[in-house]
Backbone as numpy.savetxt, mean C-alpha at the origin, in Angstrom:
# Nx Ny Nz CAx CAy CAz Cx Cy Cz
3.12 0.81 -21.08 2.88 0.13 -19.81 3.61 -1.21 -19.76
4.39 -1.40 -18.80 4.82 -3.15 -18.24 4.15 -3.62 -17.78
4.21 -5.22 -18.21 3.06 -5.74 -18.09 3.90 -6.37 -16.88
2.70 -7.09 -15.61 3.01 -7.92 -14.63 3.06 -9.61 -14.96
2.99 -10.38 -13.80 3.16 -11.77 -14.51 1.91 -11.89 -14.76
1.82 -12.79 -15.62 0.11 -13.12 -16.83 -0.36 -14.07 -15.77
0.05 -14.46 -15.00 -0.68 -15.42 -14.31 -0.84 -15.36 -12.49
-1.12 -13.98 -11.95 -0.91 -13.31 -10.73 -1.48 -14.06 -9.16
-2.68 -15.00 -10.12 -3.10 -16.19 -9.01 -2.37 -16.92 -8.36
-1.60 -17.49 -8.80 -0.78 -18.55 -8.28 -0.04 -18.35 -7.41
0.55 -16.53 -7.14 1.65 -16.01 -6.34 0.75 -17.07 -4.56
1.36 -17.26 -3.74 1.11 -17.53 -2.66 0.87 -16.75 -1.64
0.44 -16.55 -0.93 0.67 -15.09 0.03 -0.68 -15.71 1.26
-0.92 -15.39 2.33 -1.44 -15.57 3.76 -3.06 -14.85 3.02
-2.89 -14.16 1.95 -4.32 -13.00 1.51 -4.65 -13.69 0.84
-4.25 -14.84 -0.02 -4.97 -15.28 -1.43 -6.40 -16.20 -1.34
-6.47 -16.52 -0.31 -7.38 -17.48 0.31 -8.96 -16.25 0.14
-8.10 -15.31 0.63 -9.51 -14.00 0.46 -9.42 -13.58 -0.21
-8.70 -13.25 -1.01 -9.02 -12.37 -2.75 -8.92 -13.60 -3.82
-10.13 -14.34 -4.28 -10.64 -15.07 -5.28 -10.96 -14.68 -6.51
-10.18 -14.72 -7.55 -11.01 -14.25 -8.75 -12.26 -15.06 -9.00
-12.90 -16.06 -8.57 -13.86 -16.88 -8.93 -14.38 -17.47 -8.09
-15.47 -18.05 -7.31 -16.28 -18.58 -6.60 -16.58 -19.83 -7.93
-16.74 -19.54 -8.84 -17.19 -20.86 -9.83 -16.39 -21.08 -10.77
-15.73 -21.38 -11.09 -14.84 -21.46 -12.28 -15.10 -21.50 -13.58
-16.53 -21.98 -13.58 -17.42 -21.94 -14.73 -18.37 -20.87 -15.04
-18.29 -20.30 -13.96 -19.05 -18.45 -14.28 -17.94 -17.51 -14.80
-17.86 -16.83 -15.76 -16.98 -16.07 -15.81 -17.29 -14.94 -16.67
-18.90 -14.45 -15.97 -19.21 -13.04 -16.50 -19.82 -12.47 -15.46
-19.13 -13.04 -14.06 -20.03 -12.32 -12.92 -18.70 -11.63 -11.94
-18.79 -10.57 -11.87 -17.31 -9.94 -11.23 -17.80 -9.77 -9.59
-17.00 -10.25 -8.89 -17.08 -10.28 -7.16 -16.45 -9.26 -6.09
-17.56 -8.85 -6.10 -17.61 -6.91 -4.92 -16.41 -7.27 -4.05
-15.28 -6.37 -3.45 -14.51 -6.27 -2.83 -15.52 -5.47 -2.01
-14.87 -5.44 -0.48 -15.80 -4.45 0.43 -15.53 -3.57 0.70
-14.77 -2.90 0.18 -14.86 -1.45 -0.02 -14.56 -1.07 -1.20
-14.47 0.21 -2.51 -13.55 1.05 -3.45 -12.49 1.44 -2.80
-11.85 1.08 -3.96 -10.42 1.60 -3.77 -9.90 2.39 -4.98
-8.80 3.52 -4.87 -8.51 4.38 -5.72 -7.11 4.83 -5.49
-6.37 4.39 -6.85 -5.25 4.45 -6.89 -4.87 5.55 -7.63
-3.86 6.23 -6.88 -3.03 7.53 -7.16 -1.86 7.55 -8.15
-1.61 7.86 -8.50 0.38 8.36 -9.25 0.97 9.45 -8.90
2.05 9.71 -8.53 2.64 10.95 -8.69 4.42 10.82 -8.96
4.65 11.13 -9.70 6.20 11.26 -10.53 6.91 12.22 -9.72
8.34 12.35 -9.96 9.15 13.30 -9.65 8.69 14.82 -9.74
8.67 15.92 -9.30 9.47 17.22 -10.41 10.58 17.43 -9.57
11.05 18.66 -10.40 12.49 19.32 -9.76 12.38 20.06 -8.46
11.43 20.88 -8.13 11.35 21.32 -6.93 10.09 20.92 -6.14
9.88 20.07 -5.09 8.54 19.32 -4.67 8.43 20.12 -3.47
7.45 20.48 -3.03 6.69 21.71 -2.54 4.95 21.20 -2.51
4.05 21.05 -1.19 3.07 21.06 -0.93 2.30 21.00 -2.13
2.45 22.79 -2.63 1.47 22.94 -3.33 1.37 22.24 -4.79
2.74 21.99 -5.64 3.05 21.09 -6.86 2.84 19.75 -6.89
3.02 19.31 -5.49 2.79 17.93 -5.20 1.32 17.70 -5.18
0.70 18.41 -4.94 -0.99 17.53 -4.93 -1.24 18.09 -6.51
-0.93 18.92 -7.07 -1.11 19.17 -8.77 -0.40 17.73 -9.34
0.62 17.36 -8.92 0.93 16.27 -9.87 0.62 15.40 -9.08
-0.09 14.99 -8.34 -1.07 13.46 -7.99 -2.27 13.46 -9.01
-2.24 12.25 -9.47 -2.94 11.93 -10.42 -3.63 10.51 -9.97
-5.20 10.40 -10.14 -5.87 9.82 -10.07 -5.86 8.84 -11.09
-5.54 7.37 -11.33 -5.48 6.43 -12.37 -6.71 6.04 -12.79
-7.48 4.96 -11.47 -8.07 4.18 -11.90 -9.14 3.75 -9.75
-10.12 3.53 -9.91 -10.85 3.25 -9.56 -11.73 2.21 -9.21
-11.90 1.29 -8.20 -11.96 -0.52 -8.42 -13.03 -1.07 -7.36
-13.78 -1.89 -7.56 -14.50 -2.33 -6.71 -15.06 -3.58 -6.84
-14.29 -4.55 -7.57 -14.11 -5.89 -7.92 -13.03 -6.49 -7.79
-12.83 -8.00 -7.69 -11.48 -8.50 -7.55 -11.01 -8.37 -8.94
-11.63 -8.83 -9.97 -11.71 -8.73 -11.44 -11.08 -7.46 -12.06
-11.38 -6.12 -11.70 -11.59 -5.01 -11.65 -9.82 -4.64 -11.16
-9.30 -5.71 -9.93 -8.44 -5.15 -9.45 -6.94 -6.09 -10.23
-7.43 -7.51 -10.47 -6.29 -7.91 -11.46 -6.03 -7.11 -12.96
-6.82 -6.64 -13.22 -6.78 -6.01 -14.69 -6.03 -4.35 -14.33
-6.17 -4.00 -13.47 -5.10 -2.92 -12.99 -3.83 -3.45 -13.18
-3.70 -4.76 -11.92 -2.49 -4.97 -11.76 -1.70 -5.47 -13.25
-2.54 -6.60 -13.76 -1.55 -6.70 -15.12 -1.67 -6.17 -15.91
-1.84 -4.56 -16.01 -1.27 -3.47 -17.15 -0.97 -2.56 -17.19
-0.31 -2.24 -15.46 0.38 -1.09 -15.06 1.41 -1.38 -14.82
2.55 -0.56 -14.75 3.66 -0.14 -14.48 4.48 -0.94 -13.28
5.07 -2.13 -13.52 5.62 -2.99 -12.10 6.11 -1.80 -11.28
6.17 -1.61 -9.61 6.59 -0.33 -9.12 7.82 -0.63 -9.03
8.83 -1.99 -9.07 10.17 -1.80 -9.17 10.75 -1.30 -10.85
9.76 -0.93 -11.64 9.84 0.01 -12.72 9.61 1.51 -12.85
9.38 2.00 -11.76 8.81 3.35 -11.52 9.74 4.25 -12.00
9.95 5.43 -12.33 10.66 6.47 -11.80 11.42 6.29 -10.84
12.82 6.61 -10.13 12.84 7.12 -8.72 12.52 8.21 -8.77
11.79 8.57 -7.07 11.30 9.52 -7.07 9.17 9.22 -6.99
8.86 8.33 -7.85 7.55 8.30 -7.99 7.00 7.42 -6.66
5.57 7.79 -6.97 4.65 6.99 -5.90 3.38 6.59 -6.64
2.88 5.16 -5.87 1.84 4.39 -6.44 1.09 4.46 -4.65
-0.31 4.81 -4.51 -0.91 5.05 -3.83 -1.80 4.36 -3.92
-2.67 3.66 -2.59 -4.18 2.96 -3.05 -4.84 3.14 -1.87
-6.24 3.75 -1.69 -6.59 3.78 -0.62 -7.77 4.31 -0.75
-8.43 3.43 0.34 -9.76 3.43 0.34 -10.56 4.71 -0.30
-11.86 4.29 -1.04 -12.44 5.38 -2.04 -12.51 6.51 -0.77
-12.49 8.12 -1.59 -12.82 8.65 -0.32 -11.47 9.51 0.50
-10.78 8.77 0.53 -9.19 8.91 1.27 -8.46 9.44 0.97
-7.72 10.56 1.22 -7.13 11.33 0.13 -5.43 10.19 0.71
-4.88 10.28 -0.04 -3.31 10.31 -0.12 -2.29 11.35 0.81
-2.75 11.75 1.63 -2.13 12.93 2.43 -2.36 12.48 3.91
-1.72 13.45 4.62 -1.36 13.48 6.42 -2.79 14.22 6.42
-2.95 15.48 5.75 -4.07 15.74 6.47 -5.95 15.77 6.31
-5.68 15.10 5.32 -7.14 13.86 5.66 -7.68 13.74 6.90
-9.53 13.90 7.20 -8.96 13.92 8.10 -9.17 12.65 8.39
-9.53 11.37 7.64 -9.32 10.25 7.98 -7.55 9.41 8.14
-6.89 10.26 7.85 -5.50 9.79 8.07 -5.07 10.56 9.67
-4.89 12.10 9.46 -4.66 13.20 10.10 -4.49 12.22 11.89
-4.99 12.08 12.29 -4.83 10.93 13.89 -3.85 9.95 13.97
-3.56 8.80 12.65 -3.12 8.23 12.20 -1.53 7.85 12.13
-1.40 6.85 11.22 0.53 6.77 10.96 0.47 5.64 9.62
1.86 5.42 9.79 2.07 4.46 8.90 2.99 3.33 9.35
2.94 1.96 8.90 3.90 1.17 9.42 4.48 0.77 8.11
6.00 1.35 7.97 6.96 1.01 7.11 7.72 0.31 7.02
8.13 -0.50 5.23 9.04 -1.69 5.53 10.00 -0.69 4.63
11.06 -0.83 4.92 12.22 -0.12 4.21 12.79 -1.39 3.59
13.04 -1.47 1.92 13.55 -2.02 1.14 15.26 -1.91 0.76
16.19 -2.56 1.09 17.11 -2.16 0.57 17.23 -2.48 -1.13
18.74 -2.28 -1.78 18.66 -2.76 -2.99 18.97 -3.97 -3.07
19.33 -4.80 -2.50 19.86 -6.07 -2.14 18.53 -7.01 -2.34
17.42 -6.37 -1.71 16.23 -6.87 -1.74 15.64 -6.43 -2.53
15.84 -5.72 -3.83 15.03 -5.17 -4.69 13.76 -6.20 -5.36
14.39 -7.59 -5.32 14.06 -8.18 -6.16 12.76 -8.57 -5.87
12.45 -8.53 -4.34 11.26 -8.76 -3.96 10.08 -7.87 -3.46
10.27 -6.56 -4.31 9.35 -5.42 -3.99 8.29 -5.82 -4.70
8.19 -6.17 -6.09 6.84 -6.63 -6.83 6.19 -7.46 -6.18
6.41 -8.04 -5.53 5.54 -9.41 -5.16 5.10 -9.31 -3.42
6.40 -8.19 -2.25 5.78 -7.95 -1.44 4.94 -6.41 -1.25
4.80 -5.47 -2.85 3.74 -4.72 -2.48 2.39 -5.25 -2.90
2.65 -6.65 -4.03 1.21 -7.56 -4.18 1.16 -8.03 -2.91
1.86 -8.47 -2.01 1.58 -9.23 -0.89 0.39 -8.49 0.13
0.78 -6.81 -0.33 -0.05 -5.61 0.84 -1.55 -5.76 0.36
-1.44 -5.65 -0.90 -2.38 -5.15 -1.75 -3.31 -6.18 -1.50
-3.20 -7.32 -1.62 -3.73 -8.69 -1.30 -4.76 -8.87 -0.09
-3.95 -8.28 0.80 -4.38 -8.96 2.46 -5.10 -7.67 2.43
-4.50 -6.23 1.91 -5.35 -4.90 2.52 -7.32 -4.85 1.46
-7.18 -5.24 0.61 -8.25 -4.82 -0.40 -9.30 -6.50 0.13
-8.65 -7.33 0.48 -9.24 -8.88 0.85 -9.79 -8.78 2.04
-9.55 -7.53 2.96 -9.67 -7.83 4.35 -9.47 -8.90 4.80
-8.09 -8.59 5.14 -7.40 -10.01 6.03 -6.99 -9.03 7.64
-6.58 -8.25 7.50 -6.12 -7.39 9.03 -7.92 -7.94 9.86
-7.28 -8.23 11.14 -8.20 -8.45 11.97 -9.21 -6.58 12.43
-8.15 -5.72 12.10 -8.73 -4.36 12.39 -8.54 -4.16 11.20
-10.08 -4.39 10.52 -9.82 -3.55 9.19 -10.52 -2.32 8.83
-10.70 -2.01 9.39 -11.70 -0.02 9.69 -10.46 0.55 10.07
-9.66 -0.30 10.23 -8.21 0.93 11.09 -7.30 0.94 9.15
-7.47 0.36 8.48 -6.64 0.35 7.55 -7.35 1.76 6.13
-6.45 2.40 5.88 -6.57 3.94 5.11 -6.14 3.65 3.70
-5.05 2.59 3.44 -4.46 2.66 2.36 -3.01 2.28 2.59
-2.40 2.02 1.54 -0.82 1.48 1.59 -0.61 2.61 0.18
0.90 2.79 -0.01 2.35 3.31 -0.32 3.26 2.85 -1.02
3.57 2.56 -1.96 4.84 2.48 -2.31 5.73 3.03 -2.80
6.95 3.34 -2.57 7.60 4.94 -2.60 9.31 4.04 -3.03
9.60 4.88 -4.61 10.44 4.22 -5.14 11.61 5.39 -5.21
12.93 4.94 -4.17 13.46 5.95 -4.26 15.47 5.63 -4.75
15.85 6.37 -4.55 17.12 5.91 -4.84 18.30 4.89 -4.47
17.88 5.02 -3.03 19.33 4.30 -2.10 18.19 3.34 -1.66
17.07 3.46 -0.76 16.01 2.48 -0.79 14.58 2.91 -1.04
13.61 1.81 -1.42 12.54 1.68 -1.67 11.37 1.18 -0.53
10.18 1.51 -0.20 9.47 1.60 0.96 7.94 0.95 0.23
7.30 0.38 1.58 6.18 -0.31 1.39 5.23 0.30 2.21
4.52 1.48 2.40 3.84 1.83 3.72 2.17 1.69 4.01
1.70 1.26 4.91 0.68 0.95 5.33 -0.12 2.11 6.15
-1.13 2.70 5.66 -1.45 4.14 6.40 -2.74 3.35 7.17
-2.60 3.75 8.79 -4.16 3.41 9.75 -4.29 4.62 10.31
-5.24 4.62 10.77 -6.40 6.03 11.04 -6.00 6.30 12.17
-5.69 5.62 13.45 -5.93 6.00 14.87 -4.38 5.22 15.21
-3.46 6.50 15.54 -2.22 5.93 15.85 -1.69 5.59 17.00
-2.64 6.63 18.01 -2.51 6.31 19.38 -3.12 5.05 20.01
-3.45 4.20 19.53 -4.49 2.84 20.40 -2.55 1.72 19.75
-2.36 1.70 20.81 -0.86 0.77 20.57 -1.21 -0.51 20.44
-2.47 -1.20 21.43 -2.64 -2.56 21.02 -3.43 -2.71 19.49
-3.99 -1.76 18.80 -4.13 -1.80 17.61 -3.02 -2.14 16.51
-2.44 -0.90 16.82 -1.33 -0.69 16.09 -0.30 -2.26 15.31
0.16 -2.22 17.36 1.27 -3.41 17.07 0.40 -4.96 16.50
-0.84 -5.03 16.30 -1.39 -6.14 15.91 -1.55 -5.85 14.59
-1.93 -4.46 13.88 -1.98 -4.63 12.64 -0.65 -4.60 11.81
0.64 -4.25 12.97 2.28 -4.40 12.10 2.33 -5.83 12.14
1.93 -6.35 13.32 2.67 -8.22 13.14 2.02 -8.78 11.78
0.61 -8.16 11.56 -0.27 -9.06 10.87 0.69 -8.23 9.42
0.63 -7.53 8.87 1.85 -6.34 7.76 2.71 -7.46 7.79
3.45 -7.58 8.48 4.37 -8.43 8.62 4.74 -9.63 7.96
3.23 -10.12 8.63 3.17 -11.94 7.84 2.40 -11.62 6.68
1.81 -10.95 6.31 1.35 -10.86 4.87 2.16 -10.78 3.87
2.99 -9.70 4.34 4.73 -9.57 3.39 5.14 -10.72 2.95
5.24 -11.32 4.09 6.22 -12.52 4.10 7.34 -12.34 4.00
8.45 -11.16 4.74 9.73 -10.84 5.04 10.01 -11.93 5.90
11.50 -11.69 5.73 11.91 -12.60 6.60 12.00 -12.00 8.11
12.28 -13.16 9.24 11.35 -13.07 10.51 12.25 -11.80 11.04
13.26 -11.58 11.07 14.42 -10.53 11.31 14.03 -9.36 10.85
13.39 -9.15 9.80 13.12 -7.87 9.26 12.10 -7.32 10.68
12.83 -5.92 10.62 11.60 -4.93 11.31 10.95 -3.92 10.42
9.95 -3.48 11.04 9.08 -2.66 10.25 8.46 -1.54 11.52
8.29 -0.31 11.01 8.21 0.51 12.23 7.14 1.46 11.95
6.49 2.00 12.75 5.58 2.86 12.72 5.78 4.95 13.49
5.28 5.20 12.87 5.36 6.74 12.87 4.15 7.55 12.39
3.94 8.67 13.43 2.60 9.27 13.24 2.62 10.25 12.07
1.62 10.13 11.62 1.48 11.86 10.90 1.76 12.72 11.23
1.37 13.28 12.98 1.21 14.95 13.16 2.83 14.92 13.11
3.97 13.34 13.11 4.93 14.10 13.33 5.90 14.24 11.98
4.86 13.54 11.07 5.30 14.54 9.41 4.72 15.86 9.02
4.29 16.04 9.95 3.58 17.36 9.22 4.17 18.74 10.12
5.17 18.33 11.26 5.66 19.04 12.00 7.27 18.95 11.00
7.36 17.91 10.44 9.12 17.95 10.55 8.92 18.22 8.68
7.43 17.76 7.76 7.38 18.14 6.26 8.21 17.21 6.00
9.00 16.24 6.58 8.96 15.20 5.83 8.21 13.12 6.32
8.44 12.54 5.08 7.75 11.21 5.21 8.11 10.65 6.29
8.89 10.37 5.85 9.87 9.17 6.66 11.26 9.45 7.70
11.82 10.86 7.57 12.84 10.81 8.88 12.06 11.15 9.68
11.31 10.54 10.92 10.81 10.48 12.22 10.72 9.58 12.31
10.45 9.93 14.05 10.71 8.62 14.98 9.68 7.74 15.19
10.43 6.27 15.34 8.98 5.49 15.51 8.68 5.46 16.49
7.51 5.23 17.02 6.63 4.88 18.04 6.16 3.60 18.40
6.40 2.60 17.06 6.43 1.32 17.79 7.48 0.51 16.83
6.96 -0.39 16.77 8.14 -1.42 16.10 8.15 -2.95 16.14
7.76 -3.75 14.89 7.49 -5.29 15.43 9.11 -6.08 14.60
């Protein structure tokens, strides 16, 4: 396992204000409930990926329902700009499967930041940036949030944000602006959204069309 930076507090981000490892600084045998479980996935390459191989090689890691609970994941797993290409790191609410057809996803979409390699350098720190604001409840709609994505691939690398109800647009475009500033991309970057039913019509992630766009 690669280890992350030893000291993950300090990163800055719009979420850190809500994910506290400590209320006392001088307590430090009392671990602090996140409001919901969360449960993080793996799944690696194979040679021929197919429905049915793909949910055999999703693999269930680890399981969290503390802030405490959730730094000790982060510093002793696998940085995702270390992944495989090809692999995926999944987190989403206990309960949630990792798939389109959930049927808590199944209505749903995702709002994606496409990484080039140019920007590689800042995938560690803006999929902590997701992880941060999504598990802290910082989104003003946070019942609309399913789980985030990170999908490490060859030519580029992706950050995706899965919400439940894809059709309500003033939802939507408020929970991409807020994606947005949590990242902390720069203001130029876009990030776009796309439904499920229309991955599950075309079988794949990401070539379809968006539907919105901040």
């Amino acid at each position: 396992m690669a280890d992350v930076d030893d000291n993950p507090a300090v990163t800055e981000s719009p979420a850190l204000d809500i994910v506290t490892a400590f209320d006392s600084p001088d307590d430090f045998t009392v671990k602090h409930p996140l409001t919901h479980r969360w449960t993080v996935w793996f799944d690696a390459p194979t040679k021929k990926q197919n429905q049915h191989n793909w949910m055999e090689n999703l693999k269930t890691v680890i399981t969290f329902d503390t802030v405490e609970d959730f730094w000790g994941f982060m510093n002793n797993v696998m940085k995702a700009s270390s992944l495989p290409t090809g692999s995926n790191y999944h987190i989403f609410k206990d309960g949630i499967q990792p798939m389109w057809e959930d049927t808590r996803n199944k209505k749903g979409g995702k709002w994606v930041l496409t990484v080039n390699k140019k920007e590689r350098a800042h995938l560690d720190q803006w999929w902590l940036n997701t992880l941060m604001a999504m598990i802290g409840e910082a989104f003003e709609d946070g019942d609309e949030i399913c789980g985030a994505v990170i999908s490490v691939r060859r030519q580029y690398d992706r950050i995706s944000l899965w919400t439940k109800t894809g059709d309500d647009k003033d939802v939507q475009e408020r929970t991409g602006k807020q994606f947005k500033q949590f990242l902390e991309v720069p203001a130029e970057t876009v990030v776009g959204y796309s439904m499920h039913d229309m991955s599950l019509k075309s079988n794949s992630s990401y070539n379809n069309e968006c539907v919105y766009q901040v």
